[in-house]
C-alpha positions in Angstrom: 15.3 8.9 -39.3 11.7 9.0 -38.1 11.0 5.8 -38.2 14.2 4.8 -36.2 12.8 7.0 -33.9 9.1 5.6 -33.8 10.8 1.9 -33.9 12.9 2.9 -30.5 9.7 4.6 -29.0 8.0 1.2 -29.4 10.7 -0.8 -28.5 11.3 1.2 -25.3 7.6 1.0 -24.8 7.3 -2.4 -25.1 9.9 -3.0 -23.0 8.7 -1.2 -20.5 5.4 -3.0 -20.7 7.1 -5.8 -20.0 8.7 -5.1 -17.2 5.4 -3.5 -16.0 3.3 -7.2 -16.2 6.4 -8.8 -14.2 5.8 -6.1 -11.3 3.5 -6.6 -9.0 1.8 -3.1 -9.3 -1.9 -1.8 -8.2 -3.2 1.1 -10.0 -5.7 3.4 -7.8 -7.7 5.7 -9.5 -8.1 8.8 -7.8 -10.6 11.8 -9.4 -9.3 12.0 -12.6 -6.0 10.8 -12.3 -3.9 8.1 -11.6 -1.8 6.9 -8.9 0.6 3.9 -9.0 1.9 2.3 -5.7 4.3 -0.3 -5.9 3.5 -3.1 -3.0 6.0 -6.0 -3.8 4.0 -9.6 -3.9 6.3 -10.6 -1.1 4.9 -7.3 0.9 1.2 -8.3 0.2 2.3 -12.6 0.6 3.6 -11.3 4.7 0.7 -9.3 4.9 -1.8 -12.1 4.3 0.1 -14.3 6.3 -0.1 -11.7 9.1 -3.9 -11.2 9.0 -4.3 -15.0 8.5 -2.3 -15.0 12.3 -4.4 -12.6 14.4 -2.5 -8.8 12.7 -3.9 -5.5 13.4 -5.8 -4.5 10.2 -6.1 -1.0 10.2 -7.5 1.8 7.6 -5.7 4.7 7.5 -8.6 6.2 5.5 -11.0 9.3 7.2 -13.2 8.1 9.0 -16.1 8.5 6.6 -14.5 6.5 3.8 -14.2 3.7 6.8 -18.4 3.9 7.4 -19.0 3.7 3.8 -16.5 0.3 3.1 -13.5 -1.5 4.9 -11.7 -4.4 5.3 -12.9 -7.4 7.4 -11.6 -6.9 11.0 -10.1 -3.8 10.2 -10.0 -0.7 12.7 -10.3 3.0 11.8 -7.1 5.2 12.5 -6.9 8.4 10.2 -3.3 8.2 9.3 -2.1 11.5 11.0 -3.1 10.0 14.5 -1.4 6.3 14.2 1.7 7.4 15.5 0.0 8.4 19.1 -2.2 5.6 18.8 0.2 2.8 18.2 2.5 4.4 22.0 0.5 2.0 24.0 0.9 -1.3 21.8 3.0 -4.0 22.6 6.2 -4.0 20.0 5.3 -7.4 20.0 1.6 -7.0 17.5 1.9 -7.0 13.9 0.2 -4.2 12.2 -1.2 -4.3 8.1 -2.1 -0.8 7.4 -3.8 0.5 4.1 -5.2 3.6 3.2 -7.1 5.0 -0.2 -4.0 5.4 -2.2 -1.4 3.7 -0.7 1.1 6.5 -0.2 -0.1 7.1 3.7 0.0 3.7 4.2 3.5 3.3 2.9 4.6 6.5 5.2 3.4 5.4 8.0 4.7 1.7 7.9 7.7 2.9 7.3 7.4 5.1 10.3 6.6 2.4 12.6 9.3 -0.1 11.2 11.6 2.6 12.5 10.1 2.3 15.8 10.4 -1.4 16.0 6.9 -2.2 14.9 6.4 -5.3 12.7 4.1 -3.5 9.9 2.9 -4.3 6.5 1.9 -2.7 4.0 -1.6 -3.6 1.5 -1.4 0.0 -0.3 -4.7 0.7 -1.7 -7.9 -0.9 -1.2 
């Protein structure tokens, strides 16, 4: 009976695996543990293609992460103040956000899509 068990523990592994190298998944380390965000390659494909066509780029990062490293073009907007900065943008500019893990990047695109901003998302860079 064990090794049914260990043979379904790899199988389910494996599987899993597999399904894992057909995603299209970044993996962000962060201190000593992980953090997985999901950006679909059709996500990062519209993103690209909205940089590539004039986008907002814009690090959701603190500040000081910004000064040390960024993204070409990209502006510095710590994530709890995009809301208020975005008010006085057209609904018309397209917005590519990231942050350091990708989970305030996804919150806030999702924010904005809500408010009838065209956003993307890049996760983590």
């Amino acid at each position: 009976m064990r090794k049914t068990h260990s043979a379904d523990l790899l199988k389910s592994l494996f599987e899993n695996f597999s399904h894992l190298l057909r995603s299209t998944v970044l993996i962000v380390k962060t201190g000593m543990l992980g953090y997985c965000v999901k950006v679909s390659a059709k996500e990062l494909k519209n993103a690209h293609h909205a940089i590539q066509n004039g986008a907002i780029i814009i690090d959701l990062r603190k500040p000081e992460k910004y000064i040390a490293g960024h993204l070409a073009n990209a502006i510095s907007i710590p994530a709890e103040m995009i809301e208020e900065a975005c008010i006085d943008l057209s609904k018309d500019a397209v917005l590519v956000l990231y942050c350091g893990t990708g989970a305030k990047s996804a919150k806030a695109a999702k924010s904005l899509r809500k408010k009838g901003w065209r956003v993307y998302n890049l996760g983590a860079q």
